[in-house]
C-alpha positions in Angstrom: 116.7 -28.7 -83.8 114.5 -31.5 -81.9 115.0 -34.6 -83.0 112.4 -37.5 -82.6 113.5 -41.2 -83.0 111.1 -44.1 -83.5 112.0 -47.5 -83.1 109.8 -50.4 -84.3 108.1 -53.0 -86.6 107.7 -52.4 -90.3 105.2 -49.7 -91.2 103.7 -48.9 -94.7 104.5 -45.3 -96.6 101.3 -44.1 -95.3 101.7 -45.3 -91.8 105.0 -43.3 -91.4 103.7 -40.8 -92.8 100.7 -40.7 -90.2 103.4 -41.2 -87.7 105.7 -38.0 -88.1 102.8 -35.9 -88.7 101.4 -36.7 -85.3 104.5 -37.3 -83.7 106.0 -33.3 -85.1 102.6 -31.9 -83.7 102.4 -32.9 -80.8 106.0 -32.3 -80.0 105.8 -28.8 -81.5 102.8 -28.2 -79.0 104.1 -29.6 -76.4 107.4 -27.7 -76.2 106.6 -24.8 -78.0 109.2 -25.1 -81.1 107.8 -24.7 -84.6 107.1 -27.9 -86.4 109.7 -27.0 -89.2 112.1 -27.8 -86.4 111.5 -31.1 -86.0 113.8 -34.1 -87.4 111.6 -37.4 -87.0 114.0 -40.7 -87.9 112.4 -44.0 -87.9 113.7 -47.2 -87.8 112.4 -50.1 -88.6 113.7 -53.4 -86.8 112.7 -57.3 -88.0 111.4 -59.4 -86.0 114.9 -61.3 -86.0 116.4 -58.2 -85.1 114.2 -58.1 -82.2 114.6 -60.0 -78.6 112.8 -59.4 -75.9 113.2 -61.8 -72.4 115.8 -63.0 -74.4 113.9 -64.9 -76.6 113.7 -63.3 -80.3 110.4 -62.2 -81.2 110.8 -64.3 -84.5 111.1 -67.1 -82.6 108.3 -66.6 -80.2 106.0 -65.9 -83.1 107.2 -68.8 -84.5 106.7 -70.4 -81.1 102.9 -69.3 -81.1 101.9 -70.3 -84.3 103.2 -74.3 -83.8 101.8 -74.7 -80.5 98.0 -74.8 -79.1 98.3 -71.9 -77.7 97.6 -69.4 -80.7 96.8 -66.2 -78.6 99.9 -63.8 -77.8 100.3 -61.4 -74.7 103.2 -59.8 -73.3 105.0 -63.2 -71.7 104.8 -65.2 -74.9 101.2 -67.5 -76.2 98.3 -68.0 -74.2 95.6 -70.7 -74.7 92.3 -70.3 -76.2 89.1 -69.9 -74.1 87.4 -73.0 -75.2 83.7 -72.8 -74.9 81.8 -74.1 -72.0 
């Protein structure tokens, strides 16, 4: 029995939904085992459950909203493109 494990943020009912579906077919497809199979467990981590460059995503949202730069990317905020 396959089992599929899904780590992130907070999805809605229907987004999880979406998510095993996809995930069981394409993994059935893939490796040629029936979808019935398939054990999908998700689970879902807060942001203050969260750290990444060992600085807690809570805080760097946090971080983003209180400074100028508003605009997030992978190493934390970014400032806006002002208009020339």
């Amino acid at each position: 029995m396959p089992v599929i494990i899904v780590n992130g943020p907070a999805l809605s009912l229907e987004k999880k939904r979406d998510l095993i579906k996809g995930l069981t077919e394409v993994a059935s497809r893939v490796m040629g085992v029936p979808e019935e199979a398939f054990v999908v467990l998700v689970n879902e981590n807060p942001q203050e459950n969260v750290g990444v460059g060992g600085i807690l995503l809570a805080d760097r949202k946090q971080s983003c909203e209180e400074s100028i730069e508003v605009k997030p990317k992978r190493s934390g905020c970014r400032k806006r493109k002002t208009e020339v």
